[in-house]
C-alpha positions as CSV (number, residue, x, y, z in Angstrom):
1,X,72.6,69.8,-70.1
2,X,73.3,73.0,-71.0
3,X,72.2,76.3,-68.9
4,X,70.3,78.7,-70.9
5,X,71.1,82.2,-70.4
6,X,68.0,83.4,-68.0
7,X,69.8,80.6,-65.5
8,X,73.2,81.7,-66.4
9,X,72.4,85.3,-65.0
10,X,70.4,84.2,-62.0
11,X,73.3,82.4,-61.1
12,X,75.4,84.7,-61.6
13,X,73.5,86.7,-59.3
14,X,73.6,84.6,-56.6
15,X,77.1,84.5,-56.5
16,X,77.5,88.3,-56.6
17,X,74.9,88.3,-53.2
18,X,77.4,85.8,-51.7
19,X,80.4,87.8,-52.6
20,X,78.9,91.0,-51.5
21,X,77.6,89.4,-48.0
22,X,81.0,88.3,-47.4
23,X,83.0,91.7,-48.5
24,X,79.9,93.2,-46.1
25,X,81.0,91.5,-43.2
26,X,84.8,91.8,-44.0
27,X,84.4,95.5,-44.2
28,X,82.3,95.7,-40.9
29,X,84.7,93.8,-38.9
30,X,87.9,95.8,-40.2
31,X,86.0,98.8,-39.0
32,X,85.2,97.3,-36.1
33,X,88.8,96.7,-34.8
34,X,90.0,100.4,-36.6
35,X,87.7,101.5,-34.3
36,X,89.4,99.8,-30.9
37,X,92.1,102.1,-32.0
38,X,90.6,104.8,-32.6
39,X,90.5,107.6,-29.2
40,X,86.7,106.9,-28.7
41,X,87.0,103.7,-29.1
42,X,89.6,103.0,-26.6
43,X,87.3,105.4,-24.0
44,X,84.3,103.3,-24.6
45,X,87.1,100.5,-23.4
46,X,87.9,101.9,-20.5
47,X,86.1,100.8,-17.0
48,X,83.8,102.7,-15.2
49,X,84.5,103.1,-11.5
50,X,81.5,106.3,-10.9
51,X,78.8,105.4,-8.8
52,X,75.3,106.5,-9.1
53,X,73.4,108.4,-6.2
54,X,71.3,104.7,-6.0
55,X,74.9,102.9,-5.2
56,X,76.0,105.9,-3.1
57,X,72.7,105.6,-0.8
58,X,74.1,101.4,-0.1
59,X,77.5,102.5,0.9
60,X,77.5,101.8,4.5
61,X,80.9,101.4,5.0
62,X,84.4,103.3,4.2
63,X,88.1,102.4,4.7
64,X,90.9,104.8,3.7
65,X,94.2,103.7,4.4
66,X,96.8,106.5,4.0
67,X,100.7,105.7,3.5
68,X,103.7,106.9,6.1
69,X,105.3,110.0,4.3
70,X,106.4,113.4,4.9
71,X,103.6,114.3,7.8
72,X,104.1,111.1,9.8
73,X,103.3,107.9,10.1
74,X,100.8,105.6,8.2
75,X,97.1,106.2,8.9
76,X,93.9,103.8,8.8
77,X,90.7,105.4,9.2
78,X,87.3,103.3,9.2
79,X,83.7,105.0,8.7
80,X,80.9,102.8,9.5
81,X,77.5,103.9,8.9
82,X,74.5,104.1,11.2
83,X,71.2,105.0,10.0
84,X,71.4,107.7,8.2
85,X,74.5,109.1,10.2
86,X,78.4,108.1,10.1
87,X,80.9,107.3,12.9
88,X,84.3,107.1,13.1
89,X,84.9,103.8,13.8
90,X,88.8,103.1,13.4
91,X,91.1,104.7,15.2
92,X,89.2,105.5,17.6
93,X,85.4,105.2,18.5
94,X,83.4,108.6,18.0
95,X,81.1,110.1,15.9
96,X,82.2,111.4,12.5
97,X,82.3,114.8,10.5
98,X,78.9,114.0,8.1
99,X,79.8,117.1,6.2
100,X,83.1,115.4,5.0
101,X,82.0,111.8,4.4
102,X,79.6,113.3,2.1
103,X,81.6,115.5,0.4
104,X,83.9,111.8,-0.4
105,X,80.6,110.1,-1.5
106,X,79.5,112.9,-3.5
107,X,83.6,112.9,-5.3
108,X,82.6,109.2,-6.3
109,X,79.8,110.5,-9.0
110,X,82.8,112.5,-10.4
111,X,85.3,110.2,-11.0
112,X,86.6,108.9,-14.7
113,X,88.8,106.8,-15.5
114,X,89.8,108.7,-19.2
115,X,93.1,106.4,-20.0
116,X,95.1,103.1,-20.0
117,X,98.8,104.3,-18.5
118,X,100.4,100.7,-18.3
119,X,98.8,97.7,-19.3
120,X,100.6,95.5,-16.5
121,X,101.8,95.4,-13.2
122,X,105.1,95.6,-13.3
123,X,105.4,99.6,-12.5
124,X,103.0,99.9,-10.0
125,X,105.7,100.9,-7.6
126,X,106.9,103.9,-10.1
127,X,103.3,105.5,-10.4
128,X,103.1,104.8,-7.0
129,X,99.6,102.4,-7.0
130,X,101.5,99.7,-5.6
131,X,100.6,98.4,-2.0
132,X,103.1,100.5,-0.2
133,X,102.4,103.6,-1.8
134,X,99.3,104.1,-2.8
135,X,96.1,105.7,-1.2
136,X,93.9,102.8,-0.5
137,X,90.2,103.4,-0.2
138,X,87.8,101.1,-0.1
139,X,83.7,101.6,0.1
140,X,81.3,99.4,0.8
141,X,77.9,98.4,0.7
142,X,76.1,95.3,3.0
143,X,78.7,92.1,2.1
144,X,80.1,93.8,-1.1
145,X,82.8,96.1,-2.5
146,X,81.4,98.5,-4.0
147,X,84.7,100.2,-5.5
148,X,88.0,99.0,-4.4
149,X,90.5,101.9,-5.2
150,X,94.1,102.8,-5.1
151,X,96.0,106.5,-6.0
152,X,99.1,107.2,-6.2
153,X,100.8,109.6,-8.4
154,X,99.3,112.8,-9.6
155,X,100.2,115.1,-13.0
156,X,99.4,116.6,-16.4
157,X,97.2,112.9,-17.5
158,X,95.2,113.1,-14.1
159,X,95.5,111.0,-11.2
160,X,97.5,107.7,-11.3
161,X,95.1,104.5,-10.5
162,X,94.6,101.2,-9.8
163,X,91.7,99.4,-9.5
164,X,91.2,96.2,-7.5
165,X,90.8,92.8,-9.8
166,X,92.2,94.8,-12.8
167,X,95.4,94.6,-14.5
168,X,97.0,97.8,-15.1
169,X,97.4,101.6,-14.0
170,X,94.9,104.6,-15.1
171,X,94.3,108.0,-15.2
172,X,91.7,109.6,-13.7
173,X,89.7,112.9,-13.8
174,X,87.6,114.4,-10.5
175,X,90.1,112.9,-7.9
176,X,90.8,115.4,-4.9
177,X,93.1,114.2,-2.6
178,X,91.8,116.5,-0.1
179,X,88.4,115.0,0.0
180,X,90.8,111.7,0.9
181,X,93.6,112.1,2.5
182,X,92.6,114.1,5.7
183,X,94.1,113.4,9.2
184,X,91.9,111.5,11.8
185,X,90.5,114.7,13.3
186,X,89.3,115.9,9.9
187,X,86.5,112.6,10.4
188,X,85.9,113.3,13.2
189,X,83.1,115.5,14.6
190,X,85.0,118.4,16.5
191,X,81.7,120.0,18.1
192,X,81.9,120.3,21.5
193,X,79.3,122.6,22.4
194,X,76.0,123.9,20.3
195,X,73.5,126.5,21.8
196,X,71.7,129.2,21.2
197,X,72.0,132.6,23.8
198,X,68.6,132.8,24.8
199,X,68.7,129.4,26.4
200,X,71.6,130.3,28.6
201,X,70.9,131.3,32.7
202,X,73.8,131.4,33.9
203,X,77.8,131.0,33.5
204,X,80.0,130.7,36.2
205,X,83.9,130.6,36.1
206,X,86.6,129.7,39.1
207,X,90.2,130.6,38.1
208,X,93.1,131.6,39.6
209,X,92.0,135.2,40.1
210,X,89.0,134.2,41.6
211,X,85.1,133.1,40.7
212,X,82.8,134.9,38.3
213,X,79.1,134.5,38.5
214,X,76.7,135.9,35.7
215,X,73.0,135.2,35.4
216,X,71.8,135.9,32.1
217,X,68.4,136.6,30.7
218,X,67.4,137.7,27.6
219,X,70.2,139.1,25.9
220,X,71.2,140.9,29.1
221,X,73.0,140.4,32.0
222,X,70.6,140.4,35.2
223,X,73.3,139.8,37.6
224,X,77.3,139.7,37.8
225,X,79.5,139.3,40.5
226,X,83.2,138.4,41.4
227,X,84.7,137.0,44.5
228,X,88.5,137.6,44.4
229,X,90.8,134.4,45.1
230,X,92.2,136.2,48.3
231,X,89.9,138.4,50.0
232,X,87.2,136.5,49.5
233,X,85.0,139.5,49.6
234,X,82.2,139.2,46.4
235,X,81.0,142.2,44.9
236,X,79.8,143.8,41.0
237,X,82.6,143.8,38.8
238,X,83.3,147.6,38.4
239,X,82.7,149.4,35.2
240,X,80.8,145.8,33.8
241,X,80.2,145.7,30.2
242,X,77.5,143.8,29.6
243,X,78.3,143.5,25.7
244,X,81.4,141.3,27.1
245,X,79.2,138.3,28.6
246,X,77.7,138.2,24.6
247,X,81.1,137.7,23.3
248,X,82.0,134.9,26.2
249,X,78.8,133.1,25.0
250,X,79.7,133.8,21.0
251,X,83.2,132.2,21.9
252,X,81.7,129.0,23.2
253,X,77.8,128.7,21.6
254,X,79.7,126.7,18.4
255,X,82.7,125.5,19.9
256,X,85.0,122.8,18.0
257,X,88.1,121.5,19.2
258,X,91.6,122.1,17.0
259,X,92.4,118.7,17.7
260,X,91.9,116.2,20.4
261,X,94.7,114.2,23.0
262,X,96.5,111.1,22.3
263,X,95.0,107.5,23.3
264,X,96.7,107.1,27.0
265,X,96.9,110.6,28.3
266,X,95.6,111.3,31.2
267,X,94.0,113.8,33.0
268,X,97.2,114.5,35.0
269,X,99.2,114.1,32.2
270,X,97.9,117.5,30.8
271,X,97.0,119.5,33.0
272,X,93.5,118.6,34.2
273,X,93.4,116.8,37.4
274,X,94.7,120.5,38.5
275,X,92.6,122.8,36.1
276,X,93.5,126.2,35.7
277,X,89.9,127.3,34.8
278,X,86.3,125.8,35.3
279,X,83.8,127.2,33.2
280,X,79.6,126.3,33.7
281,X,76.8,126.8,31.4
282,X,73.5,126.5,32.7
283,X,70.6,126.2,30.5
284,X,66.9,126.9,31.2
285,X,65.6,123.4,30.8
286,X,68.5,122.4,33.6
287,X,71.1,121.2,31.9
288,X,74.8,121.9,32.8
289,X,77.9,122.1,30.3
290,X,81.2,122.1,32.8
291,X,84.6,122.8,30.9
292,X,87.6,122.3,32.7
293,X,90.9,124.0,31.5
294,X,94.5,122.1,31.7
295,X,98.1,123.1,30.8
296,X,99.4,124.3,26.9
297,X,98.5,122.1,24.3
298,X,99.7,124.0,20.4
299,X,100.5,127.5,20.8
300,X,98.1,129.0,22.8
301,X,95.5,126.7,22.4
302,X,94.8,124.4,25.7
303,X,93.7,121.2,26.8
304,X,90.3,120.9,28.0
305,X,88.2,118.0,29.2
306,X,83.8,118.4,29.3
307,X,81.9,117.0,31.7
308,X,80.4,113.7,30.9
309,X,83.1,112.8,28.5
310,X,86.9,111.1,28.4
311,X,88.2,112.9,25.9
312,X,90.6,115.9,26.2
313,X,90.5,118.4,23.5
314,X,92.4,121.1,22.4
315,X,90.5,124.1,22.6
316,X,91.8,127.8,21.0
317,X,92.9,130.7,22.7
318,X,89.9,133.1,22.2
319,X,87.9,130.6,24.1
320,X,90.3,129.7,26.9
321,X,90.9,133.2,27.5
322,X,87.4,133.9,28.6
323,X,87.5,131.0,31.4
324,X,90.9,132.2,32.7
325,X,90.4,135.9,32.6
326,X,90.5,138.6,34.8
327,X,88.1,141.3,36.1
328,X,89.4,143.7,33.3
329,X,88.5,141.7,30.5
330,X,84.9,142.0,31.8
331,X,84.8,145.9,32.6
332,X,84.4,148.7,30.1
333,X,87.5,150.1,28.3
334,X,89.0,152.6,29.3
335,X,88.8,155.8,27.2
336,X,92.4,156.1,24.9
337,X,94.6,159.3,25.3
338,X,93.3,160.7,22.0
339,X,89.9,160.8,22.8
340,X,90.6,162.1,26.3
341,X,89.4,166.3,26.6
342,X,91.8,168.3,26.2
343,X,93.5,170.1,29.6
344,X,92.6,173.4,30.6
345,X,95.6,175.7,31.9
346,X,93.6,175.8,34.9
347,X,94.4,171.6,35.4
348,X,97.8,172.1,34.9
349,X,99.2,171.5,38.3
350,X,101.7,174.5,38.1
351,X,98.2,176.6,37.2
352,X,98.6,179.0,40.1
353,X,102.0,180.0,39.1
354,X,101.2,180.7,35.3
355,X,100.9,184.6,34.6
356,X,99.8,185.9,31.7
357,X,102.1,188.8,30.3
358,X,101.7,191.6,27.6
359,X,104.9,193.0,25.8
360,X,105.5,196.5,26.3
361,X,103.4,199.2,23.6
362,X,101.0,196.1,23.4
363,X,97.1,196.2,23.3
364,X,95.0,193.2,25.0
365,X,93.7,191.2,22.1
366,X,89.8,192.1,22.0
């Protein structure tokens, strides 16, 4: 039976809708994969490994394991958090620097992975990612991993990276190896003592020289006195500036250690079994702070141990100086040569033999 023409074209039709569906999808999926290759497409590719502040606020827990190289041996560092506060938890027990764990959290909303380097495995060694190498850091959060990290080389394409479970090496943007790679000390809180000066009463100091005693109230200095090692006899300290007792407590009212002693070493081992200065703060509600001074630690920084703890520290110069000072250090200064009035002829010590003489023909002058 033949078609008649009206059926002919509705045909027709139909197959030009099929035709045209299929060049449709053709065309959409050759676009598609152009667009794999295009820069934003391979971006959109990439993995994320930024966390949000909602992740950040789960992380309770932060390993950083730092490769030997030029500054020493390799280091492994654990942060464990309690509450709302961290703590040092690896190598050593003791609470931790909250300003710098945050600062690392914080990092975490920055970083961006912005390229595929190397596809595989093979060169991890070379961009320095692999085990050996790398910067290995690893957060946390109850049973999980939140992000499991490792950097290695850094240049002109950003910071070399491998991420655990993935294939490959990547650049990324916002990495600051700073914020990472710190020693043990920079985790660890370095406070030693916090106060304020109007809470002080007294300080006290034995050294070699002898003992100080100051009781303090107010901004002022109600009473001093020092008893000399050998005579024994106790008395005001002569020419006392009282402005020198504020500076003491300024030395010590936010003191941090430069570093702290080795696991092992002993009191004796440094200095403090035999202390070269004891230093007391008392404090109006009762409450003592006793530092004891030891031998040389780094320059002329020394070891110091405070009461109630077993950890020596290492404690800077301007601070020990005050516990192992002298009398002078305490007493006003003495007034320099250029400021001194200038001598009369009648203090010269020859005075009596000075004449005054008038040339010949000469008048006095008026």
């Amino acid at each position: 039976m033949a078609l008649s023409t009206e059926n002919k074209l509705y045909i027709s039709l139909g197959v030009l809708a099929v035709l045209g569906g299929a060049l449709f999808l053709q065309n959409k999926k050759e676009a598609a994969e152009a667009q794999s290759y295009t820069l934003s497409g391979q971006t959109a590719a990439l993995p994320k490994i930024e966390l949000s502040d909602d992740d950040l606020k789960k992380v309770d827990k932060i390993t950083i394991s730092k490769p030997a190289g030029d500054a020493g041996a390799p280091v492994d560092v654990e942060l464990t958090k309690s509450g709302e506060d961290w703590k040092l938890s690896k190598p050593v027990s003791a609470a931790a620097n909250q300003a710098n764990v945050k600062s690392l959290l914080d990092n975490l909303k920055s970083l961006k992975v912005t390229e595929l380097i190397d596809s595989n495995k093979t060169n991890y060694g070379h961009f320095e990612v692999s085990d050996d190498k790398a910067l290995h850091a690893v957060f946390s959060k109850g049973n999980g991993v939140a992000l499991d990290l490792y950097f290695g080389e850094s240049g002109g394409r950003g910071q070399m990276t491998r991420i655990a479970g993935k294939d490959g090496v990547y650049a990324t943007k916002g990495y600051s190896s700073y914020l990472y790679a710190r020693d043990v000390k920079g985790w660890r809180d370095m406070t030693l003592l916090k106060f304020e000066d109007p809470d002080v009463t007294n300080v006290t100091i034995d050294n070699e020289h002898g003992s100080f005693a100051f009781v303090y109230d107010k901004g002022k200095t109600t009473k001093n006195e020092f008893k000399p090692a050998k005579d024994g006899t106790a008395g005001p300290i002569k020419d006392y500036d009282e402005s020198k007792l504020v500076d003491l407590l300024r030395a010590y009212k936010a003191l941090s250690a430069d570093n702290f002693a080795e696991a092992g070493k002993t009191d004796a081992d440094l200095g403090l079994d035999k202390p070269l200065a004891t230093l007391v703060i008392t404090f109006k509600d009762g409450a003592k702070r006793e530092l004891r001074f030891g031998a040389t630690s780094e320059g002329q920084s020394h070891w110091a141990k405070l009461s109630g703890s077993d950890q020596i520290w290492s404690i800077s110069s301007w601070a020990t100086e005050w516990a192992t000072a002298e009398p002078k250090k305490f007493q006003k200064a003495a007034p320099s040569d250029d400021k001194k009035p200038a001598a009369s002829d009648a203090d010269h010590p020859n005075a009596k033999h000075i004449t005054t003489s008038i040339p010949s023909g000469a008048k006095p002058h008026p």
